[in-house]
C-alpha positions in Angstrom: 102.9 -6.5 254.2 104.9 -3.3 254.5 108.3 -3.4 255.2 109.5 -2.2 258.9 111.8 0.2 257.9 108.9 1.9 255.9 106.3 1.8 258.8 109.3 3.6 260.9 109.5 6.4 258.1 105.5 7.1 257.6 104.8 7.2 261.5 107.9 9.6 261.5 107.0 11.4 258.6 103.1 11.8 260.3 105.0 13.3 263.5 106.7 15.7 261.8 103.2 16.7 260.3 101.1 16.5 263.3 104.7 18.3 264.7 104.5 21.0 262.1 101.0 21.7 262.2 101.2 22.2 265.7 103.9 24.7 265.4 101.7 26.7 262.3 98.8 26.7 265.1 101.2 28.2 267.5 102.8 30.2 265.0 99.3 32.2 264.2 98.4 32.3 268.2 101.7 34.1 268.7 101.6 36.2 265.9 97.9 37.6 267.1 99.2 38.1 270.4 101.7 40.4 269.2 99.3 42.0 267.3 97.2 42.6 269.8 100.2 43.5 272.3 101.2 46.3 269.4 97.7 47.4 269.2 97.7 48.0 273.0 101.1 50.0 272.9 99.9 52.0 269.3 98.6 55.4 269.4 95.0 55.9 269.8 93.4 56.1 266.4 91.4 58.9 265.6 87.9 58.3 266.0 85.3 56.6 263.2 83.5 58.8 261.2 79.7 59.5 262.0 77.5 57.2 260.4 75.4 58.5 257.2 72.2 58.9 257.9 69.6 56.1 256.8 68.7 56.0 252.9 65.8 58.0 251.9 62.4 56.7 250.5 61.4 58.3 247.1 59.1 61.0 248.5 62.5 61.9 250.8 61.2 60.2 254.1 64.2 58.5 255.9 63.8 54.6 255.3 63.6 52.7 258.5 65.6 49.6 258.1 64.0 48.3 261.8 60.5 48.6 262.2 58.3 47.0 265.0 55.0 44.9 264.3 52.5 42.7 266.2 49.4 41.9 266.1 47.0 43.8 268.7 43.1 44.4 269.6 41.2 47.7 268.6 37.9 49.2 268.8 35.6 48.8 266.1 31.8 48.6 264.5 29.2 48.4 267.7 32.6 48.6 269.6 33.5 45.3 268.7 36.6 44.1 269.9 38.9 43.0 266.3 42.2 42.2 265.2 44.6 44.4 263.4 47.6 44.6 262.2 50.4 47.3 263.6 53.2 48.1 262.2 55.0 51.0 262.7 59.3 52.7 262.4 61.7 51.8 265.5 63.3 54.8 265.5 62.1 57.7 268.2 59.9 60.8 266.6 56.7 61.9 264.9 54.9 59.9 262.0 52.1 60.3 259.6 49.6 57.1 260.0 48.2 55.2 257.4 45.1 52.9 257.9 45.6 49.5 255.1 42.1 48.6 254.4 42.5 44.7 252.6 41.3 43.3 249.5 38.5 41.0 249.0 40.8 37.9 249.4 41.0 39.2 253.3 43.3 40.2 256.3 46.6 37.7 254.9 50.0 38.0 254.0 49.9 40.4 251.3 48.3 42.9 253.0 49.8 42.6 256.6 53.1 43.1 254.1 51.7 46.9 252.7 51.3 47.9 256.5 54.8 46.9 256.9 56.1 49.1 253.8 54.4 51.6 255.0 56.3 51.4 258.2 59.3 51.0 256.6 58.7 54.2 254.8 58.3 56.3 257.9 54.7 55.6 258.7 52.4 54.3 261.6 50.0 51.8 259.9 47.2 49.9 260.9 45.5 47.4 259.2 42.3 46.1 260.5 40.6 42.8 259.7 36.8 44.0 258.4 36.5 39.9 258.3 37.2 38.9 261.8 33.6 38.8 262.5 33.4 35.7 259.9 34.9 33.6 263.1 36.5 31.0 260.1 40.0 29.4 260.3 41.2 31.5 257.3 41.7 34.4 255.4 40.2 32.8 252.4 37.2 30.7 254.1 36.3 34.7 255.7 36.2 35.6 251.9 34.3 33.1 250.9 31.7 33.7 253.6 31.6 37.9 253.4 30.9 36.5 249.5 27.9 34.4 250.1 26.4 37.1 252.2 26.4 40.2 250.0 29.9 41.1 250.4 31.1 43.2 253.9 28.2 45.4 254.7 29.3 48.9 254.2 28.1 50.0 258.1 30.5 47.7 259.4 33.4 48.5 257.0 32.8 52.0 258.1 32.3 51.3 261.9 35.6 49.4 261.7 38.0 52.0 260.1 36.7 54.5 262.1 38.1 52.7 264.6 41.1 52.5 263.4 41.6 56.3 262.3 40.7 56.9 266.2 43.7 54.3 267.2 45.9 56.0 265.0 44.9 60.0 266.3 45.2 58.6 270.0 48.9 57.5 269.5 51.4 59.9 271.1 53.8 59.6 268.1 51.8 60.7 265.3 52.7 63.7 263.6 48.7 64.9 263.2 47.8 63.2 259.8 46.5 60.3 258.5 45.6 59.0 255.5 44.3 56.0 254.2 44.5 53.7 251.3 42.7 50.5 249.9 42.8 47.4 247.4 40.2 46.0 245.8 36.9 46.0 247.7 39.3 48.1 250.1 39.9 50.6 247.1 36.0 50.9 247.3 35.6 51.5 250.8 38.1 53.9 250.9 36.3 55.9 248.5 33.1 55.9 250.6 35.3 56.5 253.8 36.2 59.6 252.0 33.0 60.9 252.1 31.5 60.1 255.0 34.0 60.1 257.8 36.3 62.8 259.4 39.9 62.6 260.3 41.0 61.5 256.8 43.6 64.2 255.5 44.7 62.2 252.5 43.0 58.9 250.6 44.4 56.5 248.0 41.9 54.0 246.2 43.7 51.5 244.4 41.6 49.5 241.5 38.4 50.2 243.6 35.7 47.9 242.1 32.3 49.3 242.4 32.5 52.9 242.3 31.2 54.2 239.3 29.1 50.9 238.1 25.8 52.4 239.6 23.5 49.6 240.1 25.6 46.7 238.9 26.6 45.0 241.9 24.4 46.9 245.2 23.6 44.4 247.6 21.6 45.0 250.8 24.9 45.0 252.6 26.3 47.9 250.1 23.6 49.6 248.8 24.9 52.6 247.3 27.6 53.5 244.7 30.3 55.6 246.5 30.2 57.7 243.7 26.7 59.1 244.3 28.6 61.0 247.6 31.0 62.2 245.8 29.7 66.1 246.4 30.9 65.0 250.5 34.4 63.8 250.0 36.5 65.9 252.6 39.9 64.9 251.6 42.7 64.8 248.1 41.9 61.2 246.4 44.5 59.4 244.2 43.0 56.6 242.6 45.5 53.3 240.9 43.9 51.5 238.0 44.8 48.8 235.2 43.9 50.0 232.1 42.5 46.0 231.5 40.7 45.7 234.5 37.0 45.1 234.5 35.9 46.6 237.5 36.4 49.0 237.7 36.9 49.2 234.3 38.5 52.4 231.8 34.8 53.4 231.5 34.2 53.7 235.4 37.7 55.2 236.2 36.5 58.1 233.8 33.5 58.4 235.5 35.1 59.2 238.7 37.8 61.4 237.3 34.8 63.7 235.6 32.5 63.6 238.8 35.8 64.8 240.9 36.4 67.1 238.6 33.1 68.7 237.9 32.5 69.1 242.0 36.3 70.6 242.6 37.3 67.7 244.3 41.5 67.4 244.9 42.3 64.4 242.7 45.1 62.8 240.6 44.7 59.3 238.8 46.9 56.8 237.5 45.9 54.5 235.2 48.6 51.4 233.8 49.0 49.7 230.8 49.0 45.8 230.2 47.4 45.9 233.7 44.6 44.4 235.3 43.3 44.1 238.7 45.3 43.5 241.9 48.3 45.4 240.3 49.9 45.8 244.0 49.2 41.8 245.0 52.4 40.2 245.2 50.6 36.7 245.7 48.5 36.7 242.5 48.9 36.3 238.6 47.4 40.3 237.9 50.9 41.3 239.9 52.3 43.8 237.5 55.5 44.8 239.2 56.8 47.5 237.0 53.6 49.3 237.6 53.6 48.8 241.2 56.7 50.0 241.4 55.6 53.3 239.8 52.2 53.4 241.8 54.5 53.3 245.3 56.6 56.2 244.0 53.4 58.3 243.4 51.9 57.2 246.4 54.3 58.2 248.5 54.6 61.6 247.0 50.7 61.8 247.3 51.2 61.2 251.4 54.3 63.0 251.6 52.5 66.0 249.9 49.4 65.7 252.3 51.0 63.8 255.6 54.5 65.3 255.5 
């Protein structure tokens, strides 16, 4: 049992704390009011120095830190009413557009990502979902079913980003241009968009399985090798490819390049080592970032070049 005289000196000692701290806490309230006081009374301060201007993007665009996106409703094939994706800079002024046409895996993440770079990067983008029509629960169940049918006939594909270079042209803050770029099946459809529809000023088909395989592959649903049109392509083409991918392989990249170059077509191709397909999907194991990282860089030369 502690002694009195020590429970007297502990409940003393704990004032004296409880005493002192007090007097710190009142200490530091009275010490910012006198600073604040003395920064009444001080002479005005000369003002801030402008901000810098927002960092640039590697083709020299200014990068746009804020950037607005949502989801919203656009004409398509038939007239269909579809989804798409819409992301575009905060900032007021004039900007290229860009249509995202998806890989094969469908209208997810990854790709709803791209059109959100792109926006980033100083550019209205849209990216429509060719799948909607499957009516399933999910990106991958959409896949699954545009599969078992022959793959996404080529009429709709077309129908749809038709649409979506219209949506683009009717905005009040685009600069004149678009362009448009695709993955995948996307990469493939982009070619054949090239060809056959107006109001593209710039294309980019990355990895775009199909073109150049001739027969391999047609289906009902895409019944002609993109190729075979080249002689109608209306716009400059940069085509992405993995040096390991399979299709299209080496052999079909080299197809294109001689076709494009035989008809005096505007082209410029890239092809990357220890790369396969899907070199831009962040989600899946042929992600190669180091050559993603290059392809953006020439990418966004390509548009600034053709869009600027």
């Amino acid at each position: 049992m502690m002694h009195p005289e020590e429970a007297l000196q502990k409940a003393v000692n704990r004032r004296d704390f409880i005493a002192g701290t007090t007097s710190g806490v009142l200490g530091v309230l009275t010490m910012g009011a006198t600073r604040n006081t003395q920064a009444q009374q001080a002479p005005q301060q000369q003002p801030p120095a402008p901000q810098q201007p927002a960092a640039a993007s590697p083709a020299g665009r200014v990068f746009y830190s804020a950037i607005s996106g949502e989801t919203v409703q656009m004409r398509g094939f038939h007239g269909d009413t579809i989804d798409a994706y819409l992301a575009r800079p905060a900032g007021k002024g004039k900007y290229p557009g860009v249509v995202v046409v998806h890989h094969m895996p469908g209208w997810d993440e990854p790709s709803i990502e791209i059109a959100r770079k792109f926006a980033q990067h100083g550019y209205t983008a849209i990216c429509p979902n060719l799948h909607f029509r499957g009516g399933k629960a999910t990106p991958e169940d959409n896949s699954a079913a545009m599969r078992e049918a022959g793959g996404l006939s080529d009429a709709s594909a077309m129908g749809d980003i038709e649409g979506a270079i219209r949506n683009l042209r009717a905005m009040r803050n685009l600069n004149g241009k678009v362009g448009i770029i695709g993955y995948c099946s996307g990469g493939r459809q982009v070619y054949l968009a090239a060809c056959t529809l107006k109001g593209i000023d710039a294309a980019v088909a990355c990895y775009p399985g199909g073109v150049g395989a001739g027969n391999a592959g047609l289906t009902p649903n895409q019944p002609v090798d993109p190729l075979d049109l080249t002689k109608d392509m209306s716009c400059p083409l940069m085509g992405i490819f993995g040096k390991e991918d399979k299709r299209p392989s080496p052999e079909h990249a080299a197809k294109m390049e001689a076709e494009l170059t035989k008809l005096g077509k505007t082209h410029e191709f890239h092809s990357y080592d220890n790369a396969g397909h899907s070199i831009f999907a962040t989600d899946r194991v042929d992600y190669r970032p180091l050559a993603a990282q290059d392809g953006w860089k020439n990418i966004f030369a390509w548009y600034e070049k053709y869009l600027g």
